[in-house]
MIVEXVO-775500 format. One line per field, with one value per residue (C-alpha): residue number from 1; x, y negated, z negated; residue in one letter. Coordinates in nm, 2 decimals, m for minus. Each point is the difference from the previous one (the first is absolute). Layout:
! MIVEXVO-775500
resi NUM/...
c1 X/...
c2 Y/...
c3 Z/...
resn A/...
This chain:
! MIVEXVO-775500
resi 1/2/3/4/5/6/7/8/9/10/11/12/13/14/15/16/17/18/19/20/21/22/23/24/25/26/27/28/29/30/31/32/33/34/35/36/37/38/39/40/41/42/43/44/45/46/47/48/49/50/51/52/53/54/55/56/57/58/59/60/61/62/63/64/65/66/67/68/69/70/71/72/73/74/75/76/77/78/79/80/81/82/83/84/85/86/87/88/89/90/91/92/93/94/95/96/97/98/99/100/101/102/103/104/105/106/107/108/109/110/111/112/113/114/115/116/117/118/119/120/121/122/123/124/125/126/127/128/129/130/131/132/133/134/135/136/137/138/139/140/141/142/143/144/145/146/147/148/149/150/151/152/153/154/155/156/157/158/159/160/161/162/163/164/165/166/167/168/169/170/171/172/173/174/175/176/177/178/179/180/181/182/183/184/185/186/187/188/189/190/191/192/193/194/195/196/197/198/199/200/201/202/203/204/205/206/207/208/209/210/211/212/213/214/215/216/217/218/219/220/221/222/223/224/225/226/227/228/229/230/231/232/233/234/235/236/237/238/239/240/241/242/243/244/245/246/247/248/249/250/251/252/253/254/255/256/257/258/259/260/261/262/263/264/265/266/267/268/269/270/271/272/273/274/275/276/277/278/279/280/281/282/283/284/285/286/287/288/289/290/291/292/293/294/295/296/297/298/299/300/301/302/303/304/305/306/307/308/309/310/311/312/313/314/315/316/317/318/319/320/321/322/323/324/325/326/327/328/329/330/331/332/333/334/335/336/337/338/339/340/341/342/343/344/345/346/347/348/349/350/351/352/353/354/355/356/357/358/359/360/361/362/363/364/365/366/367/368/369/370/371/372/373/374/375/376/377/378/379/380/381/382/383/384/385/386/387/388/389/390/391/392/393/394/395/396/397
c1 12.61/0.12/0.12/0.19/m0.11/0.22/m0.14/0.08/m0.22/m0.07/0.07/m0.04/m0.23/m0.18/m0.27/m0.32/m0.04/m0.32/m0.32/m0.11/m0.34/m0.02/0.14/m0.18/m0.28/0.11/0.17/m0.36/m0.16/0.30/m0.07/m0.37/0.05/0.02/0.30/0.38/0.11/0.33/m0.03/0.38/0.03/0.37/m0.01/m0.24/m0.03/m0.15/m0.37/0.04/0.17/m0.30/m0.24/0.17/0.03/m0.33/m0.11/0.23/m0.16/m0.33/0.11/0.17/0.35/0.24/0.35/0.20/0.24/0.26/m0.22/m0.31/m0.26/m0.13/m0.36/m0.15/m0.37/m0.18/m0.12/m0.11/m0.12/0.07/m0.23/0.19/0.28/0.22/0.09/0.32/m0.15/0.33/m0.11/m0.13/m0.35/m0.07/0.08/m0.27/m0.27/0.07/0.00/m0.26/m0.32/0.23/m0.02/m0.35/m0.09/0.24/m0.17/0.33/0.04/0.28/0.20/0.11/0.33/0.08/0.30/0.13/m0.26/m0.31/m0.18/m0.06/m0.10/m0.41/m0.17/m0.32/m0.30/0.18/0.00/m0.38/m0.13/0.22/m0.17/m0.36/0.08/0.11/0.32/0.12/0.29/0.16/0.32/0.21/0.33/0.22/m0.23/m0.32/m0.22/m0.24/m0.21/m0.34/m0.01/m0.12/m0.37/m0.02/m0.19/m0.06/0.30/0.01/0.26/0.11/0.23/0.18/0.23/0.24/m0.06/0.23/m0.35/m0.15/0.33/m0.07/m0.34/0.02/0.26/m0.20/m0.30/0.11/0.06/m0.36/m0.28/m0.21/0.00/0.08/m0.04/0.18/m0.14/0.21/m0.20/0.15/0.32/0.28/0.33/0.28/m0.20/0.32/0.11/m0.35/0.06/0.31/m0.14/m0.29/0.24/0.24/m0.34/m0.05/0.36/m0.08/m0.33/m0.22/m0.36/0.00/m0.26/0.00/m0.06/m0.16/0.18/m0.06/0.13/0.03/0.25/0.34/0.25/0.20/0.35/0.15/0.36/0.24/m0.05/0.25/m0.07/m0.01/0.27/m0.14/m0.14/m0.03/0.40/0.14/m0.19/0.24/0.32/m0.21/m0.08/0.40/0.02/m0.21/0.28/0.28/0.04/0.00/m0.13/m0.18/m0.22/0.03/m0.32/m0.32/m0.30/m0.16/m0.37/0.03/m0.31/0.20/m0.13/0.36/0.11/m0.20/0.35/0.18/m0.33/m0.04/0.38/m0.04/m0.29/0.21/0.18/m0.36/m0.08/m0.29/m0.28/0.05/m0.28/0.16/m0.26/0.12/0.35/0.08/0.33/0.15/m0.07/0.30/0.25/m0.26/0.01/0.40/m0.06/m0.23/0.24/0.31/m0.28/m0.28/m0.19/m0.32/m0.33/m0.04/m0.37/m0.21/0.28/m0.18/0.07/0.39/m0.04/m0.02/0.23/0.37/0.04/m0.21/0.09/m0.13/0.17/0.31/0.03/m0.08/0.27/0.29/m0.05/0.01/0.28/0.17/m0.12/m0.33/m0.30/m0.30/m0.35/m0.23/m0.37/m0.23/m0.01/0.25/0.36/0.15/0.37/0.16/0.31/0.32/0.36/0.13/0.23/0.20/m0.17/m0.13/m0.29/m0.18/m0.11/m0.26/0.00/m0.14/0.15/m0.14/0.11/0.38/0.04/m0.18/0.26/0.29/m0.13/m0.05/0.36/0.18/m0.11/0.05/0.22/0.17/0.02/m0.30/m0.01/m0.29/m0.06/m0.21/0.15/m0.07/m0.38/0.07/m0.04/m0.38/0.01/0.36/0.25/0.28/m0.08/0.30/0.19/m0.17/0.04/0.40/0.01/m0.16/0.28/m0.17/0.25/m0.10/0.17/m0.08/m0.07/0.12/m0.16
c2 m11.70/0.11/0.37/0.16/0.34/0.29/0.35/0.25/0.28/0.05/0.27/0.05/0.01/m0.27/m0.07/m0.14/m0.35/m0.05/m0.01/m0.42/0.10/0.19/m0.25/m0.25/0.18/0.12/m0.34/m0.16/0.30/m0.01/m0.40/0.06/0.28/0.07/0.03/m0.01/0.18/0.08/0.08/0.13/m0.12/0.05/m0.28/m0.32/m0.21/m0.34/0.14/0.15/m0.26/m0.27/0.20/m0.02/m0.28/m0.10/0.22/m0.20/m0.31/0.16/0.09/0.29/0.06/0.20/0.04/0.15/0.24/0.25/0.33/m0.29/m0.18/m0.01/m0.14/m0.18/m0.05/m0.37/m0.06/m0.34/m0.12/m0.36/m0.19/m0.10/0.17/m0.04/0.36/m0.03/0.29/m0.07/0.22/0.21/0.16/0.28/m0.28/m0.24/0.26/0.18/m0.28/m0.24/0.20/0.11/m0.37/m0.08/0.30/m0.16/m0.35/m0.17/m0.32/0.10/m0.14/0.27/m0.14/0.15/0.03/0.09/0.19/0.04/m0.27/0.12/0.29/0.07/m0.02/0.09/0.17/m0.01/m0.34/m0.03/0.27/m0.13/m0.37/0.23/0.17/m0.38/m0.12/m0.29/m0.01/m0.32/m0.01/m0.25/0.06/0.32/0.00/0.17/m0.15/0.25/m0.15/0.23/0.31/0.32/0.17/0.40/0.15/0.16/m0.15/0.10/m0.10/0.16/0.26/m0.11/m0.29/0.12/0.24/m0.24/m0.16/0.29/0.10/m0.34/0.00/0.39/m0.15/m0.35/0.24/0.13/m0.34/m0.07/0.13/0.27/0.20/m0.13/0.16/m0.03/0.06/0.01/m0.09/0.21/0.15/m0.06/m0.01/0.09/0.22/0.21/m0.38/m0.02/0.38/m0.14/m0.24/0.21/0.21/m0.27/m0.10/0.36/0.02/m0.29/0.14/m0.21/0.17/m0.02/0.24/m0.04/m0.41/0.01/m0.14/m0.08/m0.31/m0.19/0.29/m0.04/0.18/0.24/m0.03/0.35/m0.15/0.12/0.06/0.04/m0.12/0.25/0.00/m0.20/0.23/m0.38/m0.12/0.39/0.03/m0.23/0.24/0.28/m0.08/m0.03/0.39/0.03/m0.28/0.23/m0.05/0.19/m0.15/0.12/m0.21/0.13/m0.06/m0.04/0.21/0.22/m0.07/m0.39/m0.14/m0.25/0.04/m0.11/0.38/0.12/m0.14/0.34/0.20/m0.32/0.02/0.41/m0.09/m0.22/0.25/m0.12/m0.31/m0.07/m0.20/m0.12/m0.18/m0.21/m0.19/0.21/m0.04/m0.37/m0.01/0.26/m0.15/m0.15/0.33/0.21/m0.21/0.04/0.41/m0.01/m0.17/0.25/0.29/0.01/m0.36/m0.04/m0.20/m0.20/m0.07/m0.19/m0.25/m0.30/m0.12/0.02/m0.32/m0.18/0.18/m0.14/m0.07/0.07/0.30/0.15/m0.32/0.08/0.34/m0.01/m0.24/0.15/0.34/m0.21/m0.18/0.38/0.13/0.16/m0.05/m0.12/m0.06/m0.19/m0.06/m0.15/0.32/0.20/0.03/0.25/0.10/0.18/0.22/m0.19/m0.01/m0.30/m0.21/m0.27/m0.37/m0.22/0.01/m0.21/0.16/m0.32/m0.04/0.35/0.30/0.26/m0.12/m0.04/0.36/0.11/m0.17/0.14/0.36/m0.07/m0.09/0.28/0.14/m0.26/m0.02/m0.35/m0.17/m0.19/m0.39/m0.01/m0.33/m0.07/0.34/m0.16/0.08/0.34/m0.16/0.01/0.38/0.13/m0.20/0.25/0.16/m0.15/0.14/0.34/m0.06/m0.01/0.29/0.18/m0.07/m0.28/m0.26/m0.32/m0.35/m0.36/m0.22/m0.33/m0.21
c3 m8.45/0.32/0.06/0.29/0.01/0.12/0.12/m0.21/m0.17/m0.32/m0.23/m0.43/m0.30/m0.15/m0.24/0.09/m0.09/m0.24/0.15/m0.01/0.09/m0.28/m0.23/0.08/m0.13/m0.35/m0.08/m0.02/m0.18/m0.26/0.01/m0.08/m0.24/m0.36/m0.12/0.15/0.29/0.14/0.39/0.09/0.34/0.15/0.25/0.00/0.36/0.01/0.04/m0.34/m0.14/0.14/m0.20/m0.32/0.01/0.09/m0.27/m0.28/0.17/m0.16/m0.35/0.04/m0.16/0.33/m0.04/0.27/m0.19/0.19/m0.03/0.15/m0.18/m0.38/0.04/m0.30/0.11/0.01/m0.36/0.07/0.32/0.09/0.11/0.29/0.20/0.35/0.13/0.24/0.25/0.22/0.32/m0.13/0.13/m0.26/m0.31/0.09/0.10/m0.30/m0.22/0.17/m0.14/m0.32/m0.07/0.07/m0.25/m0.26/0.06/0.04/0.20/0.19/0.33/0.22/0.22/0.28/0.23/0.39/0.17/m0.35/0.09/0.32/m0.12/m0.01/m0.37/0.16/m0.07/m0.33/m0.03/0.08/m0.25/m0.31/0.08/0.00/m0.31/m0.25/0.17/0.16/0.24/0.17/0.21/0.01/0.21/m0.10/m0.30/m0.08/m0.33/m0.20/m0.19/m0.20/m0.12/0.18/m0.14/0.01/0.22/0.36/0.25/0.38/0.22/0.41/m0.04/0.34/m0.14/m0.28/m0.27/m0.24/m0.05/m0.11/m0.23/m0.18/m0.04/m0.16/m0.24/m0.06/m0.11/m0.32/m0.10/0.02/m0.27/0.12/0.32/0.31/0.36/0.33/0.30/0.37/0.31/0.28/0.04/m0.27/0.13/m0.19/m0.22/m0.16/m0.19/m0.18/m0.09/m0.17/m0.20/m0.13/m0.08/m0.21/m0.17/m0.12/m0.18/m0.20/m0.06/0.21/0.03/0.39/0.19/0.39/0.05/m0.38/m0.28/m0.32/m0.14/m0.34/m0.13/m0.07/0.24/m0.22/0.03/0.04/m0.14/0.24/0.43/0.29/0.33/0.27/0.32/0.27/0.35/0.16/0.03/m0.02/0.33/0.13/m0.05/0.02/0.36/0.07/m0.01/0.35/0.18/m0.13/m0.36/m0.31/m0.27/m0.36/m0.19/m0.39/m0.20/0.20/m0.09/0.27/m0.21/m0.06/0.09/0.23/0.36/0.13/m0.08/0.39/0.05/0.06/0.16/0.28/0.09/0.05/0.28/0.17/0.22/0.25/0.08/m0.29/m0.07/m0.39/m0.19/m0.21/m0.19/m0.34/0.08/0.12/m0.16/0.20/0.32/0.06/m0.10/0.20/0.33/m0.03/m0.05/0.27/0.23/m0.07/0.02/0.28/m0.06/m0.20/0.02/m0.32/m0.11/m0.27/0.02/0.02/m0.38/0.06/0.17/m0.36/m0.18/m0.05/0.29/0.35/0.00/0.32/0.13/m0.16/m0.03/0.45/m0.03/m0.20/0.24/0.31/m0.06/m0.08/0.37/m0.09/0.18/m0.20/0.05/m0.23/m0.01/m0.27/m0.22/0.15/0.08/0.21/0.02/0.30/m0.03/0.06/m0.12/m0.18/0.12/m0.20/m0.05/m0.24/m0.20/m0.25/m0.35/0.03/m0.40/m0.02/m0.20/0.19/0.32/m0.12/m0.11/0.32/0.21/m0.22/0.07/0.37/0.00/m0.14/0.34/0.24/0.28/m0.11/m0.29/m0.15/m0.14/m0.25/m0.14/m0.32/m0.14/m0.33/0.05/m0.18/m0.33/m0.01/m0.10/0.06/m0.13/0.00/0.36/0.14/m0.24/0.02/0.36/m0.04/m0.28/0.31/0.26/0.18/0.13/0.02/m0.08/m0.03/0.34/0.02/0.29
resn X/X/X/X/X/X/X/X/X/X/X/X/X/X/X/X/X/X/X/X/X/X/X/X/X/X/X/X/X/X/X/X/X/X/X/X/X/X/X/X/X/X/X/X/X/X/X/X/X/X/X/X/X/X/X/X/X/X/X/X/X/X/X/X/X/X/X/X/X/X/X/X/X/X/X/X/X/X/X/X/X/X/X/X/X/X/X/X/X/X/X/X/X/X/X/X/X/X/X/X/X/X/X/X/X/X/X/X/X/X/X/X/X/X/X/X/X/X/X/X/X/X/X/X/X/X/X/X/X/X/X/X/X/X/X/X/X/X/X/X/X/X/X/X/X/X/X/X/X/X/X/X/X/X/X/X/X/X/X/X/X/X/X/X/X/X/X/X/X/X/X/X/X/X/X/X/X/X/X/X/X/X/X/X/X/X/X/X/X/X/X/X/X/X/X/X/X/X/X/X/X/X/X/X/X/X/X/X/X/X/X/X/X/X/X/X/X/X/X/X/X/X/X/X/X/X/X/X/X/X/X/X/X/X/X/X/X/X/X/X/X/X/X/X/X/X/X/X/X/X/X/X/X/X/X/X/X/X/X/X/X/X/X/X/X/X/X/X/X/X/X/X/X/X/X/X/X/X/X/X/X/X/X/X/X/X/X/X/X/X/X/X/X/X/X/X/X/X/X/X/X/X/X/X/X/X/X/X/X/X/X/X/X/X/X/X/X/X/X/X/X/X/X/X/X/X/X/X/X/X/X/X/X/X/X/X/X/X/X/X/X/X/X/X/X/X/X/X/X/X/X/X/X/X/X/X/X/X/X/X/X/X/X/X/X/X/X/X/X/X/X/X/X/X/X/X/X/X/X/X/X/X/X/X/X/X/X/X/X/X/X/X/X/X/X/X/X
């Protein structure tokens, strides 16, 4: 899908869409728990749904109702299972050491940009601790079970590995450790799922857990607002909008909520270590732009997420008149105004509703193509976008 986009600022009141970090978490603890659970969740996107259904694909019982899911945890294991992972990162970390715990022989498939994606040191240190793993194609083949015990893996890759091991420990008897060699990145995600673990009763200390216990199902959760894709409209009030986002919590645990502190610094040209924050990258680089420019650094892992997206995220502000620099770890933003063009969302979410805020300030009208990206984790932003005032409409070629 191919939209013309018209500048215009924004203006209104919206709810935050659920957080899918979050609930990708408490669908596998209500999966691996005691007893049913109903997680109201008042939008899903296709990273939610890939977990669900990855999770049925394992024994569980998840209905997607209006309010969001009832969970009816695995009773029987199967002996073997296919998890459609779709593109989504967070499912098959998650779930690839979840698995191995469970003992399942399972076939992970994988689509667009996953398989590119790194599975190391995890990959080495699950084959160390019982389990084989064999690619073939899009697909990844478990095979083994995982032993308790003392795991170690670099902290500098993605802290999805260290989310799934936490969760894949309390599916194994006794007490298990984790240790992180050097720097973790993203550290406020592992917070999260510690602290998803401790509502269903998981007996998590630090990297220690205690496994062979049921999770306890505490029968009824909500998912929290979502700092990560508010940012985006939240960042249209500094390029002349007025927007309120209804329903995020100033104490969540999700890092993305820095959000609001980094745009009040912006008023200087900054330095921003983003190795906690990758996913605001690309909304931050258009602040920084409308603002007084920014030095991006600790972005080397962006490079394998969705899409490139130092690649892409230098792309979609060059092709709007801003000057951008890039290095191997950094990315660096000068101030600018934009002008109209085209950009490409590149298959990636995040660089779509980046481009859509850049252009309710441009000079010209902007033609995004691949708008359709949104669906990862927003699937009603375009319609949130229009509830706002933005003006956009379909391009034909």
């Amino acid at each position: 899908m191919d939209l013309l986009l018209h500048p215009h600022s924004l203006s209104g009141s919206i709810p935050a869409i659920p957080s899918k970090s979050q609930a990708h978490r408490l669908l596998i603890c209500a999966a691996l728990a005691d007893g049913d659970t109903d997680l109201l969740c008042s939008a899903k996107n296709a990273d939610m749904e890939a977990t669900a259904d990855c999770l049925n694909a394992l024994g569980a019982e998840i209905k997607s109702t209006p309010e969001g899911f009832t969970v009816r945890p695995i009773r029987k294991l199967p002996k073997k299972a296919v998890l459609p992972c779709r593109e989504s990162g967070s499912t098959l970390r998650f779930l690839l050491p979840v698995a191995g715990a469970l003992g399942v022989e399972t076939e992970f498939r994988m689509e667009g940009r996953l398989p590119k994606r790194p599975l190391s040191p995890l990959r080495e240190e699950m084959e160390r601790m019982g389990c084989t793993l064999r690619r073939e194609g899009n697909s990844l083949f478990l095979s083994g079970k995982l032993w308790p015990g003392d795991y170690a893996m670099a902290g500098n890759v993605s802290s999805q590995f260290f989310t799934g091991l936490l969760l894949a420990c309390t599916q194994m008897p006794g007490q298990s450790r984790i240790s992180v060699v050097g720097p973790l990145e993203s550290k406020p995600y592992v917070t999260m799922t510690r602290q998803a673990l401790t509502l269903f009763g998981g007996d998590v200390s630090g990297w220690t857990v205690r496994g062979g216990v049921p999770l306890h199902t505490p029968g009824r959760l909500c998912v929290e607002g979502d700092w990560s894709n508010a940012a985006f409209f939240l960042t249209a009030n500094i390029l002349g909008s007025r927007v309120n986002i209804t329903g995020l919590d100033p104490e969540t645990a999700q890092g993305d909520r820095v959000i609001l502190k980094i745009l009040s610094e912006l008023d200087r040209f900054s330095e921003i270590p983003a190795g906690d924050i990758p996913d605001l990258v690309p909304i931050l680089a258009v602040a920084a732009a409308a603002k007084q420019g920014a030095t991006f650094t600790g972005v080397g892992r962006l490079r394998l997420k969705e899409s490139d997206r130092i690649a892409t995220v230098a792309a979609m502000l060059t092709n709007l008149g801003i000057s951008v620099e890039t290095g191997p770890d950094t990315l660096t933003v000068h101030p600018g105004v934009f002008r109209g063009g085209s950009v490409s969302a590149a298959g990636d979410h995040r660089i779509a509703m980046a481009a859509a805020i850049a252009a309710t300030a441009a000079q010209g009208d902007v033609i995004l193509t691949g708008a359709e990206a949104v669906n990862k984790s927003y699937p009603r932003f375009w319609e949130d976008f229009r509830i706002l005032g933005g003006k956009y409409e379909q391009h034909i070629r």
